[in-house]
N, C-alpha and C positions, 0 to 999 in steps of 0.2 A: 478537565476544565470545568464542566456542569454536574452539577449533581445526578444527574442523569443525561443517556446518550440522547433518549427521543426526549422531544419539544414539543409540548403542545402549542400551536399557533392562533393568536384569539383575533382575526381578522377585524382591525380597527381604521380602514377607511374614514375620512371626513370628509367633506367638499362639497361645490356645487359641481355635481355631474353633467351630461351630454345636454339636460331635458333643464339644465340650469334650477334643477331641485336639489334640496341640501339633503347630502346622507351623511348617516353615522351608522357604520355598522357593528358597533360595541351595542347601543341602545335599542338598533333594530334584532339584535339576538337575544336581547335583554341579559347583556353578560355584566350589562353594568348593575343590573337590578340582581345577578345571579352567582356572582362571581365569586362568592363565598363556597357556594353548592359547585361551582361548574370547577374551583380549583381543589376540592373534596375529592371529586369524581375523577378528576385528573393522577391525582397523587392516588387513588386504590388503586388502577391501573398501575400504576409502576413510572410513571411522567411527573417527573419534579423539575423541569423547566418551562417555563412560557412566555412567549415570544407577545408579547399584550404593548395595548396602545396608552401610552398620556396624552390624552387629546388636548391639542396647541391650542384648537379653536374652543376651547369652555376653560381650560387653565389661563389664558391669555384674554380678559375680558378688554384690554387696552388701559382700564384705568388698575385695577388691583387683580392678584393670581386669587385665584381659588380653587384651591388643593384637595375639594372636597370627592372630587373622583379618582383622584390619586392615589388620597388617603382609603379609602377604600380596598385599591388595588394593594396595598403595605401591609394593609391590615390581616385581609386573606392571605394572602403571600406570607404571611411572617405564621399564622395558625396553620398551615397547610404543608411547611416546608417546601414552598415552592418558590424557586431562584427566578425572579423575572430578569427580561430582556428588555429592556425599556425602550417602547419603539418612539420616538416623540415628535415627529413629523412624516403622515400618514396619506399625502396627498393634498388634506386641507387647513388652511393657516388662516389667520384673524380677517375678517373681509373689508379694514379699513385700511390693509396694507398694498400696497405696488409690488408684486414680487420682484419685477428686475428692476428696485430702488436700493439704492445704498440702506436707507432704514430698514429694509425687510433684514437684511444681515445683521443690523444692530440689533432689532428687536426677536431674533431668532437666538443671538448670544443671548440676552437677558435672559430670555424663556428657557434657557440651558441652563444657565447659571441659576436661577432660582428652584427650576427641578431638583438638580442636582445638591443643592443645599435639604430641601426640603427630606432626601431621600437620607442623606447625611444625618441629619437628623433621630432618623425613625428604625434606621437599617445600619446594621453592620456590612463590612464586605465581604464578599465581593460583587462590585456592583458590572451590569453591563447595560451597554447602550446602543441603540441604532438610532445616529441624528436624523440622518435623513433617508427614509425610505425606497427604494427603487427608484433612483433619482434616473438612469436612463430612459427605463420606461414613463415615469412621470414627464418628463425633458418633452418626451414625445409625444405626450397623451393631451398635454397641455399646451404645449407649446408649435404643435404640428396638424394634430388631429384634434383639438379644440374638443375633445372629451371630458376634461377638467378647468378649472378656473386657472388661466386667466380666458382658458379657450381664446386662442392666439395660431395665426399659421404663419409657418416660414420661422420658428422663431426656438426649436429645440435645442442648436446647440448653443445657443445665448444664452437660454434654460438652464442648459445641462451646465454648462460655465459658474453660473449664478449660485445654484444647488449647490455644487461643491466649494464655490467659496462659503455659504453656510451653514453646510457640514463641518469645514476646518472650523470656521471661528468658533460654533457651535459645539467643536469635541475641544476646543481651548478652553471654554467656558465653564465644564463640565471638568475638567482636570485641572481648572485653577481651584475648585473646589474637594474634588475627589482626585487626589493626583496617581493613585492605582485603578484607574478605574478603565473598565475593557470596551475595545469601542466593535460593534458587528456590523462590518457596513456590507447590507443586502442588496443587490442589484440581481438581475435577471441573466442567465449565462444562455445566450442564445446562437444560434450556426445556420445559417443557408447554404442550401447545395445549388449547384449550376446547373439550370434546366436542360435539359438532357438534347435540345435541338437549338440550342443557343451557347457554343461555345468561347463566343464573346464576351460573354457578362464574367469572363472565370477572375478578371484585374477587378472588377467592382465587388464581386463576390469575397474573393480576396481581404481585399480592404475592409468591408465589412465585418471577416471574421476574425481579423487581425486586429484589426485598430478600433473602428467603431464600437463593438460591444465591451471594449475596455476602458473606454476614457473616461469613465466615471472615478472607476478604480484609481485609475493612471495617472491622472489630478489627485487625488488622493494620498497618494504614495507618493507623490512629488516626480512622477515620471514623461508626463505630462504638463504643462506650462510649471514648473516650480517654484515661479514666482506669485502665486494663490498661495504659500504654505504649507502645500500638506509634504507627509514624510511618510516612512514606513509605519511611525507610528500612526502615524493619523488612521491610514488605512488599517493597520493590526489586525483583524480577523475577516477574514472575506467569508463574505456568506450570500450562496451559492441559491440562486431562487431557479426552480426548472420546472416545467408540467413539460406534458406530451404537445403542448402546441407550441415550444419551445424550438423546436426545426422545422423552418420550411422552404421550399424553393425559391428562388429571388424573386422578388416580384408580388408572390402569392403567397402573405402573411396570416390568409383565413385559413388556408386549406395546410392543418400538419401535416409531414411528412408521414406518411405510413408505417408500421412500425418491422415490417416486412422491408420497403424501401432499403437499397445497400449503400446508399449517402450517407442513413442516418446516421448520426457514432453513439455506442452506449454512454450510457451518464458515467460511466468511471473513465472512460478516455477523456470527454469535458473536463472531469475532477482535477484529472493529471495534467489536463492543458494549465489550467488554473494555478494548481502546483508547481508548477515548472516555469509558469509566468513573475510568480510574487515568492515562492517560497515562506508563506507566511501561515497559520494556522487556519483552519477552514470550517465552515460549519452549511450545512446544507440547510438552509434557511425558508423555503417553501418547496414543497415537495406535495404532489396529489393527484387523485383525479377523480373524478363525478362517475356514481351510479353504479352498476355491477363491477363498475372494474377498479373500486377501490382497493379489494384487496388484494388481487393481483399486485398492484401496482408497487404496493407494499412490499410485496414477496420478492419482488421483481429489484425496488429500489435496496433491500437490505441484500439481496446477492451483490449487487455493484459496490454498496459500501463495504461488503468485507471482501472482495477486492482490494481495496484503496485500502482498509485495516493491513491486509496482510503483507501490502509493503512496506507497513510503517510510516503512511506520509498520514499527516493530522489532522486526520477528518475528524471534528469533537464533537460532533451532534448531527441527526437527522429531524428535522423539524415537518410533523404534518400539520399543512395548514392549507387550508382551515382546519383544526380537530372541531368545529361544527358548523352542519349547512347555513346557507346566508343568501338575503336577497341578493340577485342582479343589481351589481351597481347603477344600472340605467335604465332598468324597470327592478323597481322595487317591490313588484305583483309578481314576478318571476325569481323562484329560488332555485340553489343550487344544491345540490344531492350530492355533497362532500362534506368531506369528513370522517371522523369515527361517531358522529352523533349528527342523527336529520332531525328536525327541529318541530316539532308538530303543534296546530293551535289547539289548546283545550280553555277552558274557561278560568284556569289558573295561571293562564300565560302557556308561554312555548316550553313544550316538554322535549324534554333530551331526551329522542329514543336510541339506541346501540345500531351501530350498526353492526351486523354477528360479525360478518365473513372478515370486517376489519380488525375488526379485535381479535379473531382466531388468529389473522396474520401477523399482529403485531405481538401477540403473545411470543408465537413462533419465531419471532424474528427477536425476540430480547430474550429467547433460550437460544439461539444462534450465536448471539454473540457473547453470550457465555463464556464459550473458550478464547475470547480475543480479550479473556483481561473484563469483562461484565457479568454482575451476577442477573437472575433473572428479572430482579425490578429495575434492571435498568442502571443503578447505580455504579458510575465508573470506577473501578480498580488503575493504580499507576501506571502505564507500560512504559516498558524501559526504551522503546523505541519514542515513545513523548518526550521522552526527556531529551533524546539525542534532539529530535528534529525544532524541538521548541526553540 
């Protein structure tokens, strides 16, 4: 499906956070000033995809678009050989709108439909798109925990409702323009286990790992309320966002599950939950973890997916993201030690240093899958098992 299997992920947050200060984390990595240099760096490596933002809120000035960050992103993209993922709603939207207003949906199609023009334009296909970002966890962050704007409680699945009706209108908008065009809609694949002295919580438990962490999807695909629109196409590629704090006990969402813990399930059992749920193509959409144990984790994630390779179900990419470290979304004096590149201040701006042990892993892991039909940069060979399960 990708020109390549791995993704770099160019972590593009907007908004007004917890501390009701506005971030952009494209400008705080300086990938908007770098983006030439950082998708060079990407493509030596062997990563000809990436998972990068159009930010709603500097495209979307209210009165006219201005394409001038976009263009950018097309420009590099097109000199580098690198197939972006057009993520276009990142957490932060225009701050003269209501999110749970009828206009917020209007003017989220327009901002689709002029992207998508724009890109039409500039770019041949094939094009892809994420309209709306982690709309579960956003649902939640926003709408419950008042982490993000509108910072609102009691008020996620209204959220969550809301977001997927502007996800649909938004991938109609984008396909009354680009009518081939692929839609990756990312959400967080999360599982709690039943506290081990609380056998009661096992019906709420339940529910949660059933229903709740699907409905975003499930609206999506028209499985859920149908009368929103979406269908199987709508939904079309799920993409699968997981870290290590991804499981944890009901109740106790700080504390992951251990990775010793025998509740936990590996990430290729999730995969296959996923699979067996939608039958539809998949792509592991954020994948990572902070500090010594990036490359483990690596090592760790590319055994699970060739698992899922070797049954032939459609995993088409692995995405690390962040590929570089990045402030704390809610203190932005506090950075993060992920990635393949930590970020360092010198008097030239933030320098992209390597991380070694990441890169030894990922080298090893795109000679790993080699024999599943990839050469070692990465770049996907046909399998005949794609073709059946497409």
């Amino acid at each position: 499906m990708f020109r390549s299997f791995f993704i770099a992920g160019f972590e593009s947050a907007t908004g007004l956070n917890q501390r009701l200060q506005w971030i952009d984390q494209i400008s705080a990595t300086e990938h908007d000033r770098r983006i030439d240099r950082d998708y060079a760096m990407i493509s030596k490596i062997g990563i000809h995809v990436a998972r990068d933002g159009v930010r709603w809120p500097l495209v979307d000035t209210g009165r006219k678009y201005n394409f001038s960050s976009l263009d950018l992103l097309l420009s590099a993209s097109e000199k580098h050989g690198v197939e972006p993922i057009y993520d276009l709603f990142h957490y932060g939207y225009p701050r003269d709108l209501d999110i749970f207003s009828s206009g917020f949906i209007e003017r989220f199609s327009s901002y689709c439909h002029a992207v998508a023009e724009r890109i039409k334009f500039f770019t041949d296909p094939p094009h892809y798109f994420t309209p709306v970002n982690e709309p579960s966890y956003f649902a939640w962050a926003a709408g419950d925990a008042g982490r993000f704007a509108p910072h609102t409680f009691g008020r996620s699945f209204e959220l969550k409702i809301q977001l997927a009706r502007a996800a649909i209108a938004g991938i109609d908008a984008i396909r009354s323009v680009l009518p081939r065009a692929r839609m990756v809609n990312a959400d967080p694949l999360c599982r709690v286990a039943i506290p081990r002295n609380r056998p009661d919580l096992s019906e709420e438990v339940r529910h949660f790992n059933e229903n709740v962490v699907f409905e975003s999807w499930d609206m999506l695909s028209g499985r859920l309320f149908p009368e929103l629109g979406g269908s199987p196409s709508h939904l079309d590629v799920v993409g699968i966002n997981y870290y290590w704090t991804n499981q944890w006990e009901h109740s106790a969402p700080e504390i992951p599950l251990a990775p010793e813990d025998e509740r936990k399930w590996p990430l290729q059992d999730l995969i296959r939950w996923v699979w067996h749920r939608y039958r539809q193509p998949m792509v592991l959409t954020e994948t990572a973890h902070v500090g010594k144990n990036r490359g483990p984790w690596i090592r760790q994630a590319t055994f699970e997916v060739e698992e899922i390779l070797n049954e032939g179900i459609p995993l088409k990419g692995l995405c690390l993201y962040p590929i570089l470290g990045m402030p704390e979304w809610h203190d932005q004096s506090s950075w993060a030690r992920m990635g393949l590149w930590d970020l360092v201040q010198t008097q030239r701006g933030l320098a992209r240093v390597p991380h070694r042990s990441s890169h030894r892993a990922l080298r090893d892991a795109q000679h790993r899958l080699e024999g599943l039909g990839f050469d070692p940069t990465g770049i996907p060979r046909t399998l005949a098992s794609d073709r059946r399960l497409l």
